[in-house]
N, C-alpha and C positions, 0 to 999 in steps of 0.2 A: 646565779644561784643554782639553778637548773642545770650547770656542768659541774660545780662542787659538787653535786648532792649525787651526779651518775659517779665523779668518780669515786667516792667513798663507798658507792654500791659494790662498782669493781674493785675495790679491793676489800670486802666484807667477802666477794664471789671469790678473789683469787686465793684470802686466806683459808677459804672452807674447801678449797682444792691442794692445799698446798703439800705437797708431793715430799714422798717419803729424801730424806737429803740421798744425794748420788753417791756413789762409792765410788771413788775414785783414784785410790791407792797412793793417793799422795802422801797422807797422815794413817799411822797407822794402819798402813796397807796386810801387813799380814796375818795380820786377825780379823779383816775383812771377806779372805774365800780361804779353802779347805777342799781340799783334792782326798778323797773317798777312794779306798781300795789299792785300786792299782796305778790311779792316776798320781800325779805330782801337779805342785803351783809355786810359783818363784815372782817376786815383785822384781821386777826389770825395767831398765829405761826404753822407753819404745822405739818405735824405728816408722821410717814415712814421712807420716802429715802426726803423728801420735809422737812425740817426743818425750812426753810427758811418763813417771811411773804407769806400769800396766802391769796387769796380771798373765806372765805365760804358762799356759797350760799345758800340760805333756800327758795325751790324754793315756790308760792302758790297754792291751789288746784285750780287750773285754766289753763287748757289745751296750749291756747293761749297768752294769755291777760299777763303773769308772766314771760318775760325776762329779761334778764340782758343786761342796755348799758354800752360801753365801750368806756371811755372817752377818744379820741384822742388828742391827741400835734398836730399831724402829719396826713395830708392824709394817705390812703392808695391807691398806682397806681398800678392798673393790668396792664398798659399800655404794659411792658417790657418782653417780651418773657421767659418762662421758672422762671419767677420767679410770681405767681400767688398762690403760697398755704400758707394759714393760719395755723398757728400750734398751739398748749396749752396743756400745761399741766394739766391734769384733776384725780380728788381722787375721790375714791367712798369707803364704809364702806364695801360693801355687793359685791360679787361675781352676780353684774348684767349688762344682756346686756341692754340697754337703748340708746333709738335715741336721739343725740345733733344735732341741726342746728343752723349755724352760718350765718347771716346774714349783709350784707352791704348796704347803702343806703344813700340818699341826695349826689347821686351823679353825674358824668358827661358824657358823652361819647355816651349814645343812648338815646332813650326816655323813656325807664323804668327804666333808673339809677337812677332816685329821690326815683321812691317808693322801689328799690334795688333789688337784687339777693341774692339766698342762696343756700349752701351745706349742706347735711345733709348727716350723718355718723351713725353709732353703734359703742357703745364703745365693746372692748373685756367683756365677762363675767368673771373679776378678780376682787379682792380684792385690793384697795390700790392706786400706782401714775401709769398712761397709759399716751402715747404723744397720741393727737388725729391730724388729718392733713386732712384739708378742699381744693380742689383745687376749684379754681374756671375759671381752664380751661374748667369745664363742669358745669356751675352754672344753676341756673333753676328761671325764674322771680318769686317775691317773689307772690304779688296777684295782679290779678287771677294767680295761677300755673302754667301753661303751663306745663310742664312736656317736655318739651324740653330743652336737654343741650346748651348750649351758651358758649364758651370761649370769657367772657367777656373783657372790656378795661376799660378806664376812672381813675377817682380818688374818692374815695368815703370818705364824713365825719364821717358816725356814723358805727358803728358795734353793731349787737345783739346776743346775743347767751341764746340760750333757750334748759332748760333742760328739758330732756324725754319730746321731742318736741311732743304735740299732743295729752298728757294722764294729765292725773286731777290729781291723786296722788300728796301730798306735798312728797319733797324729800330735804336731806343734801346732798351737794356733794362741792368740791371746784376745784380751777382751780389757776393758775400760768401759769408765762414767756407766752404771747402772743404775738404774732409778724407773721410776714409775708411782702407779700406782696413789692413793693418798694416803694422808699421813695416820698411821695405828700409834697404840697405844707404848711407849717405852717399853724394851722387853729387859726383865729385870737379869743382871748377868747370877749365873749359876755359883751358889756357894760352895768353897774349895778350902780343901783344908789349908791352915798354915804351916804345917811342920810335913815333915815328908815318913811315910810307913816305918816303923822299925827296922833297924838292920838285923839279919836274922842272926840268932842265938841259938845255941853256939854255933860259930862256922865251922862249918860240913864239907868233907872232903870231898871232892869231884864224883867218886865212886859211889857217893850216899846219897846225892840228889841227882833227881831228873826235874831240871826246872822248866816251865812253858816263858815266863816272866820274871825276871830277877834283875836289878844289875852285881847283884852278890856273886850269881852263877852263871855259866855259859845256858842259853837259852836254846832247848830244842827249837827248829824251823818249823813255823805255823803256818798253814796254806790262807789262811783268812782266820781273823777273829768276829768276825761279823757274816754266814753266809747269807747270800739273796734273800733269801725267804726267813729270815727272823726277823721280829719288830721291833727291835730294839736297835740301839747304836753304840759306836765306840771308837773313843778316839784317844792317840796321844798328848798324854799332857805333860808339863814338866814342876813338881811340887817341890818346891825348896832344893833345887838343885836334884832330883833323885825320879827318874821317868817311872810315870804313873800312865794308869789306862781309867779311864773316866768314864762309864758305860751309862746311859741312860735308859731304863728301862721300862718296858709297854709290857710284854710277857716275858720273851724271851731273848737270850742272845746261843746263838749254836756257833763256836769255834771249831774249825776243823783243820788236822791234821793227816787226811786221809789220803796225802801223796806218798809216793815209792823213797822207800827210806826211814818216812815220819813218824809211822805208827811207834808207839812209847808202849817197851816191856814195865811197865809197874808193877810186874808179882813181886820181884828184890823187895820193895820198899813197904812200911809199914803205917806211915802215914801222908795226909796230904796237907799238905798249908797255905792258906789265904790269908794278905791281910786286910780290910775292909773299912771305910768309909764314908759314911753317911748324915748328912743332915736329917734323914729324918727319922721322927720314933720308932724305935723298933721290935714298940711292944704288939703280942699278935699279927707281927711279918715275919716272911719267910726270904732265905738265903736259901736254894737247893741248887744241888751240882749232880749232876748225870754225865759218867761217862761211857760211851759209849765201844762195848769191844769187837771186835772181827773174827776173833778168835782164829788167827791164821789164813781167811777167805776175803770175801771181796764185800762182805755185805753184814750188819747188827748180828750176834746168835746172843750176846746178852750184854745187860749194861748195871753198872755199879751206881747206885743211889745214896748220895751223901745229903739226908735231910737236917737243915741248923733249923731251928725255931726259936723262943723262948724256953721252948722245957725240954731241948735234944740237948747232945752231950757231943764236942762244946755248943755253947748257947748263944743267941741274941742276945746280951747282956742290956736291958731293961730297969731303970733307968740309970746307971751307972755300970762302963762309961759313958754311959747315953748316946744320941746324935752328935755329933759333932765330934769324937773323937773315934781314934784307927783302934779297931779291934783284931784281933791274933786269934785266927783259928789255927788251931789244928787236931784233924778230925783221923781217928783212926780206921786203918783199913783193914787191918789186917782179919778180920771177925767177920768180912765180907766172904760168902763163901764163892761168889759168881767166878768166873775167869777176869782176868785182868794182865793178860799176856801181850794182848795187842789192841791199846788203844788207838782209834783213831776218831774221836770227838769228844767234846765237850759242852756240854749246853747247860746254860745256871737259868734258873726262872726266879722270880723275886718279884715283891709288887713293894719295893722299896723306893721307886723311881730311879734318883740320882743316886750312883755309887759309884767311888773311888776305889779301883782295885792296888793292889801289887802284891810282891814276892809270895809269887803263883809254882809251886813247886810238890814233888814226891820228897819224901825224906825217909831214910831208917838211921840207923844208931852203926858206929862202924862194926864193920865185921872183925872178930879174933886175926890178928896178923898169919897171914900163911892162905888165906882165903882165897883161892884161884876166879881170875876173872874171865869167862866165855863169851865169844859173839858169834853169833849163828843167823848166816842169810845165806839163801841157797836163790841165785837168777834163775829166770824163768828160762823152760828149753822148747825146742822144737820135737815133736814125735818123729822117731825115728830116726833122732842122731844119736853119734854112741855112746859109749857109757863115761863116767866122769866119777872122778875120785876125789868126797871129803875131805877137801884139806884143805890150807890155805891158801886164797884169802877166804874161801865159803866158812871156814870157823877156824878161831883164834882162841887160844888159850896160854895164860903163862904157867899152866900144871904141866908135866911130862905124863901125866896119866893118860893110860888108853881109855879109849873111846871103845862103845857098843853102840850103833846105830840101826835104827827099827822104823819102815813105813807105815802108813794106817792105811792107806788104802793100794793093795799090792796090783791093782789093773790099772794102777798110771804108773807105778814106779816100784821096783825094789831094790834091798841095800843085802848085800853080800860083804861083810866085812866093813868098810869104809867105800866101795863099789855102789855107785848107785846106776841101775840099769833102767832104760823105760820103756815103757809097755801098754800105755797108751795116753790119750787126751782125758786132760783132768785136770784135777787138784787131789793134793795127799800133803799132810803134815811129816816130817822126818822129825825123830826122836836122839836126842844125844844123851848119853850118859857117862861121863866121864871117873875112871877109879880115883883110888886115892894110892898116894905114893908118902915117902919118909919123909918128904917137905910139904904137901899137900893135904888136907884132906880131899873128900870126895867131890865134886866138884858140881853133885845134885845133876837135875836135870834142863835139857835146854829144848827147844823146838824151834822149826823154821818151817813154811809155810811153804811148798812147793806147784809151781804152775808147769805144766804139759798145754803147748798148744799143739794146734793141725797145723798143718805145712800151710803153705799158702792158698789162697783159689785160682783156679787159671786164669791167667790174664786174656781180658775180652778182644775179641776179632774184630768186632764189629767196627767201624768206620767212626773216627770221630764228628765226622760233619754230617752225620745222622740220628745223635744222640743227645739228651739233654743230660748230663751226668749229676749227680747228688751227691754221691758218695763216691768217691774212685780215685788211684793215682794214675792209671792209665789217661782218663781223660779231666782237663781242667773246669774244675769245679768254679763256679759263678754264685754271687748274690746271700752267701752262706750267713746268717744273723747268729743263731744260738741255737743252742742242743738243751734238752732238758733228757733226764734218768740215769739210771744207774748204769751207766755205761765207763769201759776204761777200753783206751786204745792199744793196742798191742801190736807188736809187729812181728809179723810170720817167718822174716825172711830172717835163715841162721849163719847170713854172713853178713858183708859188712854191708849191704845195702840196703833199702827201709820198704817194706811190703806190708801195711798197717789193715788193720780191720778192727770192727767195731765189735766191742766184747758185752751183751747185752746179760743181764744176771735178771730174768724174770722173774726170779722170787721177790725181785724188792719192786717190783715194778714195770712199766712201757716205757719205750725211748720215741724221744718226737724231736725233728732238726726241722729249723724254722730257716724261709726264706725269701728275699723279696719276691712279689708281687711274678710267676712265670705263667708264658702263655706256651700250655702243654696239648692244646686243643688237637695239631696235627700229630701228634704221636700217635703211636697203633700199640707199641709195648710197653710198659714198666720191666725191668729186670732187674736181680738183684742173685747173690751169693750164698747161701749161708750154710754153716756146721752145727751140729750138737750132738752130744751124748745122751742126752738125758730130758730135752724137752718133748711134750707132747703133746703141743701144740700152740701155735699165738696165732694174730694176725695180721695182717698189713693193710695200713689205712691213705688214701691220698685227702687232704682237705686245702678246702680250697677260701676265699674270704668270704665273709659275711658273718661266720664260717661255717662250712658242711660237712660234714667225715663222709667220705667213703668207704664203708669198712670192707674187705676181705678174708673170712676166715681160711686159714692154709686147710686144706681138706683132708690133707693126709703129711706125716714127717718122715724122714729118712733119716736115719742115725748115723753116725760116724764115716760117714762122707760129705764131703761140699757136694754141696746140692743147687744146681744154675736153675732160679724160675724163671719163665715171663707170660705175667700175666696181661694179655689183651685188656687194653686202653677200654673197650668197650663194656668193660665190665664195668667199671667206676665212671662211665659216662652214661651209663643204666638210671644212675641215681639222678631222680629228676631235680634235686637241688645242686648237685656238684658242678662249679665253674669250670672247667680246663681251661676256661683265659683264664683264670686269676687263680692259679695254684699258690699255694704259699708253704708249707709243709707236709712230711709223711710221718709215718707213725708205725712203730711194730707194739704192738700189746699183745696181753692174755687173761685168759678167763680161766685159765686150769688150775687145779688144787697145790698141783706140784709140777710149777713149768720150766724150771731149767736154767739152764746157760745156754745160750745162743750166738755164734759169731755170725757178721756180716760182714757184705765187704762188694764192690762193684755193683751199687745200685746208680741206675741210670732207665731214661725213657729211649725210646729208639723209634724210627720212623719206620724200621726194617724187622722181622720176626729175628733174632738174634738164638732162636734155640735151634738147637743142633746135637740130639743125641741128650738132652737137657729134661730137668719135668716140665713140660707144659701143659700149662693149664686152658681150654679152649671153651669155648663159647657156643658153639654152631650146631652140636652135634643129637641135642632132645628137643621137641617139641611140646609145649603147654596149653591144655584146654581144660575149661573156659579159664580166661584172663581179666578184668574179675574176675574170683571163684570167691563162690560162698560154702557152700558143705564138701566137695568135692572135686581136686585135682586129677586130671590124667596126664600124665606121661610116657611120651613113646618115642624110641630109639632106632638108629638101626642095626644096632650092638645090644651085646645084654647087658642091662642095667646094674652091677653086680651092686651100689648101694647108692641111695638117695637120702640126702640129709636136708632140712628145713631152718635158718639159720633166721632169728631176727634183726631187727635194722641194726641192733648193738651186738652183733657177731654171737650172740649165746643159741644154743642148739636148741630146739625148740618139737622138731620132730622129726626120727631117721627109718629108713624101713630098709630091705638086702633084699629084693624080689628075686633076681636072677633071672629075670627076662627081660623080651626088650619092648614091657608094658606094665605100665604099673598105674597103681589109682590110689592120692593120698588123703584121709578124709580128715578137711580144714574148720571143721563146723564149731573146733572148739578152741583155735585160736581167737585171737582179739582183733579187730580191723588196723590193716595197715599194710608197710610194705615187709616183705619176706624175701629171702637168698634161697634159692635150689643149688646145692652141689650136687650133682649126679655123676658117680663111677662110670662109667661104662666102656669095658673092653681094655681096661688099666688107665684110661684118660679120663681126665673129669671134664666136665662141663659146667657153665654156672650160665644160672637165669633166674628173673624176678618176675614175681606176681603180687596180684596186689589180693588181701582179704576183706570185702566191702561187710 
């Protein structure tokens, strides 16, 4: 009696454990995962000891942005003691170790269960089928990090798992039997229309629409309809035979087209059409669309606001056709007075949740027959190659009408005739205006968007088995994760060879490259490249984990030449939090009203002083007393001091004095306690040293 009664206990214990069902791609395998961005996922028969359907993966070169979701039936609940770990079967081709993290989220239980928790493992270095096992009695919030473990609870909907978490390499690898975890609550599937969006009316000649989504029209190329940082999602779906985009929404979705080529002229066009939806009411919600323009440059100068509501013109239609059926916007533009010449984003906000999009498109009305069609793109050039003549392919017309072309700004380029001559580093827009002739009329106006770069920077001498490089094609670059700001790569060299640099626009921003875990401890220099016109000033930061910034404000700029720094190692090992075992990224920022464009290019550490005829920036050369200082600094040289500047721990300038000797005394009585940066001139070299203000 006493073995019946244990084992009904066991299986009262096994069913209050009983784990969410395996995915296993046998049934219904390809509505079980979903390949995100750049990746793909294909149900194949497997290979090994795994014969069975599997999931293979083709991950994207794209560090972050290229996971896999995994379609749930079923929650997943930590809630239950001892039953918290995730398992799967995973193949690899190659005898490699590689970091998987496995991700959960949209979920319940504390307040970072929505945006989720993750584990992350190393696979063994073998060939073939490995079980991998995620617990997430010790999970870590997904972002920001924390790096704190957590033996999480709750129930969570989605699951990610991302391969060779954190590295850009494309990779094959596959995966089977996933499970874990106990069993949640049914997740109820998403309701979807049954009929598929209207075909548009009337059909519109090639010439009339610029569409993003259609299968009516040819589709301009999208860089992503989803960027990293919006919270929302979207995915391909297919509604009655007719491809739809199925967005779920949190606030926002940002699509960008912001690659060479992609930006969309929409002045031609007069209006814009969506058509939309929604299961739910749509009384007192909003549909807003924001597109964002460039206006011929690299970065926002303004953007077109198309608000739907209930009471805008057209409207949320409230309650008829209600939820559940496709509604037809189309919203006019033409009344908008902003620029709208060069689109390169789009961002819709709505607290609608779930929406079905499609035929996503510009439209206007045909033009009178005779209407001359123009295209105008002018490639970017090198300073001081020679001059080049408008014509084609840089603009196409089927007018015979002559042209009048005009620069906006004549210190990067001028046009004599159809002659464009240049004249320095820059940007400048070129103006076309085309006549009218006996078959034509006028053919209005066009523009095209002109870049001037600097020639290249010189390529480094320095020894490659003495440098740790970051940035460079002279030496090979290691351990490189992801970039974040407004940077675009360009390349200097004006033949047929590739000489690239880093193109920073500090108006919109600081650029930060992230990188595994380096031990930069024995170097003595940082070096690095850089040009501008027109900045005046950022600064350069080294951080290290935990994380620490070490910041550098440049002390002084140099304009329209490359300019070779190296700034001594010792400067950024001053700060008494910075690791140089455990370097992990750098950082160029600014603090200035109006900071510029900036190129980069041959950043790398060096064990050897690598300047030579170069600005160096040195360390050795002032002396400080008292250190503590409480009301009062001295400083003395043994050059003249021509200027000393007082930088805080976050690079902003805080107090400068130009004594012109080579003694000076700064009174700190009315700073606030902490650590502070001295840059001191002296004798055309700077110097840099810290003090503390108790």
């Amino acid at each position: 009696m006493k073995k019946i009664t244990l084992l009904i206990s066991l299986m009262i214990v096994s069913l209050g454990f009983s784990q969410v069902p395996k995915i296993d791609f046998e049934t219904d395998g390809a509505s079980s995962i979903k390949a995100l961005n750049l990746s793909t996922s294909t149900i194949v028969t497997g290979t090994g000891t795994n014969t069975t359907k599997v999931a293979s993966l083709l991950k994207g070169a794209n560090a972050y942005e290229s996971p896999f979701e995994i379609i749930l039936k079923n929650q997943i609940s930590f809630s239950t003691i001892g039953a918290k770990t995730i398992t799967f079967d995973f193949y690899q081709a190659t005898a490699t170790a590689r970091p998987i993290l496995v991700q959960v989220a949209a979920g319940t239980g504390d307040l970072k269960a929505t945006q989720g928790y993750e584990v992350q493992v190393t696979t063994a270095a073998t060939a073939g089928w490995q079980t991998l096992s995620f617990n997430f009695a010790a999970a870590r919030e997904s972002f920001p990090n924390t790096g704190l473990n957590k033996n999480i609870v709750g129930s969570y909907k989605k699951m990610y798992i991302f391969i060779d978490f954190g590295l850009a390499p494309v990779s094959t690898t596959a995966i089977d039997n996933i499970g874990g975890g106990t069993q949640g609550t049914i997740i109820p599937v998403d309701p979807a229309p049954t009929i598929a969006a209207p075909t548009p009316t009337p059909v519109r000649n090639s010439v009339d629409v610029i569409s993003l989504f259609s299968n009516a029209y040819t589709n301009k190329t999208i860089d992503t309809w989803s960027e990293a940082t919006d919270d929302s999602s979207i995915e391909d779906v297919v509604i009655a035979g007719n491809d739809t985009k199925k967005i779920s929404f949190v606030n926002y979705l940002q699509v960008q087209f912001t690659g060479a080529g992609k930006h969309i002229d929409s002045s031609p066009m007069t209006n814009f059409h969506i058509d939309i939806w929604t299961p739910t009411a749509t009384l007192n919600k909003i549909f807003n669309l924001k597109f964002s323009n460039f206006g011929g440059g690299s970065k926002v100068v303004n953007s077109i606001e198309l608000n739907v509501n209930n009471a805008s013109v057209p409207a949320l239609p409230d309650p008829n056709p209600g939820p559940g059926k496709w509604i037809s916007l189309d919203i006019p533009i033409t009344d908008i007075p902003s620029l709208r010449n060069d689109l390169a984003e789009l961002i819709i906000t709505s607290d609608l949740g779930l929406v079905y999009v499609d035929n996503i498109y510009f439209w206007r009305d045909a033009l009178p027959p005779g209407t001359p069609t123009i295209c105008f793109g002018i490639p970017p050039k090198i300073n001081g190659t020679t001059s080049f003549t408008l014509m084609t392919p840089i603009i196409t017309t089927n007018s015979t009408g002559a042209f009048t072309f005009s620069s906006s700004n004549t210190d990067v380029a001028t046009v004599s005739g159809n002659i464009v001559t240049l004249k320095g580093v820059g940007t400048t827009t070129i103006t076309a205006n085309q006549a009218a002739t006996v078959t034509y009329p006028a053919g209005g106006t066009k523009t095209a968007t002109f870049d001037v770069h600097p020639v290249a920077a010189t390529t480094p001498k320095t020894s490659a088995s003495t440098v740790i490089p970051l940035y460079s094609e002279t030496y090979t670059v290691t351990g490189y994760k992801e970039s974040f700001g407004p940077v675009s790569t360009v390349d200097l060299d004006p033949t047929s060879g590739v000489n690239n640099a880093l193109k920073v626009d500090f108006n919109k921003g600081g650029y930060v490259q992230y990188f595994t875990t380096k031990d930069i401890s024995t170097m003595q220099y940082v070096h690095f490249d850089y040009y501008t016109t027109d900045a005046t000033t950022f600064s350069f930061s080294l951080i290290s984990d935990a994380p620490f910034e070490a910041i550098y404000p440049m002390p002084e700029i140099l304009k329209n030449q490359w300019v070779s720094v190296n700034i001594p190692m010792a400067t950024f090992k001053a700060f008494s939090g910075f690791n140089a075992a455990k370097f992990i990224q750098f950082k160029f920022g600014t603090a200035a009203l109006t900071p510029g464009t900036v190129y980069f290019d041959n950043l790398y550490f060096s064990l050897t002083d690598p300047a030579l005829g170069t600005q160096n920036f040195e360390t050795s050369k002032v002396s400080m007393y008292p250190n503590p200082v409480k009301n009062t600094l001295n400083l003395e040289a043994k050059g003249s001091i021509e200027r000393v500047a007082v930088y805080s721990i976050l690079g902003q300038e805080v107090m400068s004095k130009s004594p012109k000797s080579n003694a000076t005394t700064l009174q700190t009585s009315g700073l606030q306690k902490g650590t502070y940066i001295v840059k001191s001139t002296i004798d055309g070299k700077t110097a840099t040293s810290k003090f503390i203000k108790e």
